[in-house]
N, C-alpha and C positions, 0 to 999 in steps of 0.2 A: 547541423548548424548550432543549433540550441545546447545540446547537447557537447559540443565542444566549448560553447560559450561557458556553460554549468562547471565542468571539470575546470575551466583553468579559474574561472571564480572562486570555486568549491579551495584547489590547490593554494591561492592568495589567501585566501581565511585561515588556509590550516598551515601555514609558515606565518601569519599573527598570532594563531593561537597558541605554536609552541614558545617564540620569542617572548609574545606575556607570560607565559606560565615561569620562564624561565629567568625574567626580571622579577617575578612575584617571587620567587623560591632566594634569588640575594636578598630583594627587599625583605622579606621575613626575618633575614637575618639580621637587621635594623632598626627594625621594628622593635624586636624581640632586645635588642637594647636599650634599644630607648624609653620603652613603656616598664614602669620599675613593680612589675608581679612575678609570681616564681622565686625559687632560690636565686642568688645572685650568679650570674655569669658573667667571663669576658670576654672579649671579641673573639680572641685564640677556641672560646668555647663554642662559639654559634656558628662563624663564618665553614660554610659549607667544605667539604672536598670536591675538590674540582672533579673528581670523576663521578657524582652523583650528578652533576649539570648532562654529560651524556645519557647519565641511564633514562633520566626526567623527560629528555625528548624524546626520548627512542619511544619509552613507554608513553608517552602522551599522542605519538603520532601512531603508535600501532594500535590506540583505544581509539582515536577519534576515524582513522579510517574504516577500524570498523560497523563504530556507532553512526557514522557518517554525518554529526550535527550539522559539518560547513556547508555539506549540501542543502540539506532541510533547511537554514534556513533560509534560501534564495524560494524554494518550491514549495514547502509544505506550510500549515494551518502555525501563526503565531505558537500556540499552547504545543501543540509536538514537537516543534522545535526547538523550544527550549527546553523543555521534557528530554530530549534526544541530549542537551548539552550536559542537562544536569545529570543522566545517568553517566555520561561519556565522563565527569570531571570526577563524578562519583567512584567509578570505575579505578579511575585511571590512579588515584587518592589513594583506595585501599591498596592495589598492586604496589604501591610506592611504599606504604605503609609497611606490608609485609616483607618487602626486600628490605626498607631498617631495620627492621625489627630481626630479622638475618644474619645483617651484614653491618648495617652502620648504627649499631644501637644508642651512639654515644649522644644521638641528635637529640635536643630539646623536644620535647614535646608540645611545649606552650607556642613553640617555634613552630612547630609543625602542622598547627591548628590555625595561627595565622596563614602560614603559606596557602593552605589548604582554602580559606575564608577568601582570601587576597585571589588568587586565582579564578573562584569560582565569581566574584564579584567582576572583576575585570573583562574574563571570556564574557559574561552576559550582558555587561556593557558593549564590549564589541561585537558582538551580534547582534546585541537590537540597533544599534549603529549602523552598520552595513544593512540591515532591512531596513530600516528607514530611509538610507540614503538611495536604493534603489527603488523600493516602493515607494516615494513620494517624489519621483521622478527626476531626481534636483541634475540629473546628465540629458537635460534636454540638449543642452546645445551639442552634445558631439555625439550625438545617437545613431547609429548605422541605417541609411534610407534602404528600405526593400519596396521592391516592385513585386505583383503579382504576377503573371501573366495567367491569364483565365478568367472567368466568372460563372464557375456552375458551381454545386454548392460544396464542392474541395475548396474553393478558392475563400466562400464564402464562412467555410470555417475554420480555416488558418487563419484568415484575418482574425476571428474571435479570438482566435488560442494566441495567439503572438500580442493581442489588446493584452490578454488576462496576465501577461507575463512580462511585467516592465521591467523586471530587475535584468532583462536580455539588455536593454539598452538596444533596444532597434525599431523604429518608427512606420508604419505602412504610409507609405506615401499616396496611394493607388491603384489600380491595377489598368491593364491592358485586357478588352477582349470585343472578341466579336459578337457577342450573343448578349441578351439583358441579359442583368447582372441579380442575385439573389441578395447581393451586402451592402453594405451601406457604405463601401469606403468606394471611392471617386475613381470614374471610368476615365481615365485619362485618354485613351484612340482605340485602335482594332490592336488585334496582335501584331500585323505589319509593322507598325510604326514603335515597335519596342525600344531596338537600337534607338532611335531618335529618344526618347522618352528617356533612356538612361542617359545619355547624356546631358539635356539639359535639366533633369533633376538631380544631379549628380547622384545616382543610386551604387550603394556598395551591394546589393544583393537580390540579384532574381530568384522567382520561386515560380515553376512551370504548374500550375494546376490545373488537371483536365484539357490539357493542349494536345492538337494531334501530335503525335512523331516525326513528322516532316517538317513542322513549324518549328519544334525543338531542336531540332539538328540545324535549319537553317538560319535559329535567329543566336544560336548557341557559336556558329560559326564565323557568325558577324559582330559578336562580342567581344570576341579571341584578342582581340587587340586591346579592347579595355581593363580596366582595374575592378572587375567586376563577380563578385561569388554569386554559383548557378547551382542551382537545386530544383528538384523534382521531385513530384507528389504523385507517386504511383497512380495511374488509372482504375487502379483496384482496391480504390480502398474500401472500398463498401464490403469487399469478401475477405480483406487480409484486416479484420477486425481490431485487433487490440495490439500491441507488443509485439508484435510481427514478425519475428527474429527474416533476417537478410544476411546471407555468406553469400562464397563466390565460389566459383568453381571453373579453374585456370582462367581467371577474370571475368567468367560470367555471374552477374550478379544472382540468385534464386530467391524467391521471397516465398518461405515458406506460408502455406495459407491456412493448413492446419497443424498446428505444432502448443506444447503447453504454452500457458502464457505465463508460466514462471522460471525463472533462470534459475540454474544446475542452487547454484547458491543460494537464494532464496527456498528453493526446495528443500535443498538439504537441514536451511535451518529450521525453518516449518516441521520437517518431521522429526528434529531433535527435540523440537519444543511440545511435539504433540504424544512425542515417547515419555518427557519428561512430565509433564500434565497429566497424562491421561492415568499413568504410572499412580503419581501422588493425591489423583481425585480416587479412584478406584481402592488406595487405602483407606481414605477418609471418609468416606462414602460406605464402606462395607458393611457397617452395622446399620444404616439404614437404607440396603439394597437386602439385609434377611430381614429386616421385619416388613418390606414391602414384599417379600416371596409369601410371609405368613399371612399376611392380610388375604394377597389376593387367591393365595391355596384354600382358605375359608371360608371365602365368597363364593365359591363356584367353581365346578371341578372341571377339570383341564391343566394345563401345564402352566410355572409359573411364568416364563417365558416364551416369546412365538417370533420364528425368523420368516423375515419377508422379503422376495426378494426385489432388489430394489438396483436403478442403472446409476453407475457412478463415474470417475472420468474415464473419458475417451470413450462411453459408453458401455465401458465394462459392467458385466451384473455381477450382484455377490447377495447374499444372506444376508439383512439387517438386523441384528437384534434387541428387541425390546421389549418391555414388560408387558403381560397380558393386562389392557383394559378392557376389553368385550369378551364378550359370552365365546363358547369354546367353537362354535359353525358361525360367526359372525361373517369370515371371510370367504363364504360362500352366498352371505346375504347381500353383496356391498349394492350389488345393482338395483335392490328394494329401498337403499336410499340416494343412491345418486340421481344427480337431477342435470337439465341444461339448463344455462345461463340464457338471456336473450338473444347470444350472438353465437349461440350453437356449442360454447365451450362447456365441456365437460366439467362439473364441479362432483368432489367425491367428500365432502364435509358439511356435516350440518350440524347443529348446535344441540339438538334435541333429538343425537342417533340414539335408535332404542338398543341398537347390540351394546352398548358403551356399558357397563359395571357401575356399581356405587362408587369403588373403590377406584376402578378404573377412571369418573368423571376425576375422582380428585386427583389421580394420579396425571392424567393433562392438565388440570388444570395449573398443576407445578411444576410440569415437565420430567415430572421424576421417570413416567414411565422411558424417559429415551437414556438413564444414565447405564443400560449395557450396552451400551453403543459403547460406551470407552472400551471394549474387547474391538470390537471394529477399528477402531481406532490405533490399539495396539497390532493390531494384525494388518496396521497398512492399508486397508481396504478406505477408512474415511478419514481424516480429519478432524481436529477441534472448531473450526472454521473452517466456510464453504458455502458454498451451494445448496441446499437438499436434496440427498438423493431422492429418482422420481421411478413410481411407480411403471411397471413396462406398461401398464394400460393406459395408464396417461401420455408417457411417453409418446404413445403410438401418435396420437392425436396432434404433435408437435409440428409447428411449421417448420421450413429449412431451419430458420436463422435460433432458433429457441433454443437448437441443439448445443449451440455455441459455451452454454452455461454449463456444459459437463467437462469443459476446457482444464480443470484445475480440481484436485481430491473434491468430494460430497465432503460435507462439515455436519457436527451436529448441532452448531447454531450459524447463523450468517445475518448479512447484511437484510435479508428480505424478513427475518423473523423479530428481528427486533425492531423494524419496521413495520410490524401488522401481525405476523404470526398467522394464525389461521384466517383472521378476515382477510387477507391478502391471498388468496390460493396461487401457488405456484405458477402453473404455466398463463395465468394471466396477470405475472407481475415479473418475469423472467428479467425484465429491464434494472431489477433489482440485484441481480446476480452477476447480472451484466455488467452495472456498475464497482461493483466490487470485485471482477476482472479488470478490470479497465483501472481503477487504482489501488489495486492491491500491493500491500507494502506487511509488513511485521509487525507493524504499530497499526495498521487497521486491525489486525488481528486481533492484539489485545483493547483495543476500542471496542470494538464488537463482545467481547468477551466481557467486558467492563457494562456494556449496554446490557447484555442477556441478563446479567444476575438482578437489575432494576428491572425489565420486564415482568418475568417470573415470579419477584417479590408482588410486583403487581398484579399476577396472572392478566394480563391484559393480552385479549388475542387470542386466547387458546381455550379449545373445545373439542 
């Protein structure tokens, strides 16, 4: 439902956004007459070729579906959303730029900084425009009423999420159920008296959460005749956790319960970006990855590097590699310093471990000892961003649901490290990684990534 809503809103922004771009590209040309800077020109000089009006939309719409700004900004955070427009108009500017610069070299330039100016002014008018008009709710009057049917706590967090998300332009009116109700929003009868309910509230839209099967077929039946959209909230969603992908199979619907939680596409760009990163930090990076080999080969003999191995998605294991900060038999002591927590969990970090090196404490405390992981990284095994991969002895200790954060590549920074870093130990903060399954996008990535280098500067967290 939402989701069809998003697409054709998303689709309405971005046939505004190429029309503006496309009055802004004539107006420039008017502009640029009428304001008396530059050599002089006349009209026969500036007014465009009509086949550059093609090429402007073509390439404005093949930049913004990519960038996908019109989406963002119905769903995401004010600041990435326009972040998202200003690269997309950024983007879209130079590719224009270098096809002039090709093809139609004859175009003004002073013209061309206008158009560029005027566009980028206009789209972020009309998009904080359209966010405004739907987040300050100004479509109450014709807002589509939904009915719940249910009241266990499916019921009771749709309603939240359909609250948090007004630019849908759909109103809860209530819900139907048999059972006390966990939400706040108005028990209007049992589930029996549904049909009734939609009719005299005039409702465009049921939502079955946590209803038997029998009740859905039978009040789905009694519907049929009305003007009424029906949807249903899986009974399982406690174990079909995040992104949940759903096919069909000769009309049967399957909901897969364990599968990545990133689509082929997001994948593929994730690992273009982490080829491309990891690539250009491991140049930058190399002369102070030999003078950290030297330090810690002077310190204490043993090798300068040590692989451990470590579970990463779908629970695969592999080799982690990282700089030596402890003594060379440290990872035969760990048991001499690990301790329990109150509540039996296992913690394997302490602030004041003796195996740790001189060289080694400063080396956590910059993080520097984790920067061979950019081989990891190259070779596919983790990620720039992630989860952290987890040691199999900790692992072991895992409840069902904890497993869940190996859903997507091990990273060598994430959402739980720039949130606490080592005061935060892993499997007793798992709801951190969880989170950053649950809204993982390309632009968390580099927010996280943005975050880590203020940590770090800070050493805050790490020991």
């Amino acid at each position: 439902m939402l989701e069809r809503l998003g697409r054709r809103l998303a689709s309405s922004v971005l046939i505004w956004d190429i029309t503006l771009t496309l009055i802004c590209l004539y107006a420039a040309a008017r502009v640029r007459l009428a304001i008396d800077l530059g050599r002089a020109l006349t009209a026969r000089d500036v007014i465009m070729l009509w086949q550059i009006f093609p090429i402007v939309a073509l390439i404005w719409a093949t930049v913004f579906l990519l960038v996908t700004p019109q989406r963002a900004i119905f769903s995401r955070p004010l600041i990435e959303a326009l972040g998202r427009l200003l690269i997309a108009v950024v983007l879209a500017v130079l590719t224009l730029a270098g096809l002039l610069y090709l093809s139609f070299r004859d175009v003004s330039r002073l013209q061309f900084l206008y158009f560029a100016g005027a566009d980028l002014a206009a789209l972020l008018a009309l998009h904080l425009g359209v966010r405004a008009y739907f987040r300050l709710g100004s479509r109450y009057d014709d807002r589509r009423q939904v009915l719940i049917v249910g009241g266990g706590p499916e019921a009771s967090q749709l309603a939240q999420e359909l609250a948090r998300r007004l630019w849908t332009g759909v109103r809860v009116v209530g819900c139907t159920s048999d059972q006390p109700t966990e939400s706040d929003i108005p028990v209007l009868g049992p589930v029996g008296v549904t049909p009734r309910i939609v009719i005299e509230q005039k409702i465009d839209e049921v939502i079955f959460a946590g209803v038997a099967q029998d009740q859905i077929t039978t009040i789905s039946l009694q519907l049929q005749q009305h003007p009424v959209m029906l949807h249903m909230v899986p009974s399982i969603l406690d174990l079909a956790f995040a992104r949940t992908p759903v096919a069909t199979l000769g009309g049967i619907p399957l909901i897969s319960l364990r599968e990545s939680a990133l689509t082929e596409s997001q994948r593929e760009l994730k690992r273009l970006f982490d080829l491309m990163g990891s690539l250009m930090l491991l140049i930058l990076v190399s002369p102070i990855m030999a003078l950290i080999a030297i330090l810690i080969k002077l310190e204490s003999p043993g090798p300068v590097v040590f692989c451990q191995e470590r579970i990463g998605e779908n629970g695969r294991r592999f080799k982690m590699i990282k700089f030596r900060s402890m003594y060379q038999d440290a990872e035969h002591k760990w048991m001499e310093v690990a301790r329990r927590n109150e509540d039996g969990s296992l913690l394997h970090k302490t602030q004041s471990d003796p195996r740790v090196t001189r060289v080694g404490r400063r080396l956590r405390r910059t993080s520097l000892d984790e920067l061979p992981q950019l081989f990891n990284v190259l070779r596919g095994e983790m990620s720039l961003v992630g989860p952290r991969p987890e040691m199999p002895y900790m692992a072991a200790e895992y409840e069902p649901w904890q497993w869940q954060r190996f859903r997507v590549p091990a990273g060598m920074t994430g959402w739980w490290q720039v949130n606490g870093r080592g005061e935060k130990p892993m499997h007793l903060h798992t709801a951190d990684d969880l989170y950053y399954i649950q809204n993982y996008s390309f632009w968390l990535d580099l927010k996280i990534l943005w975050m880590t280098v203020s940590t770090v500067v800070r050493g805050h967290g790490a020991f």
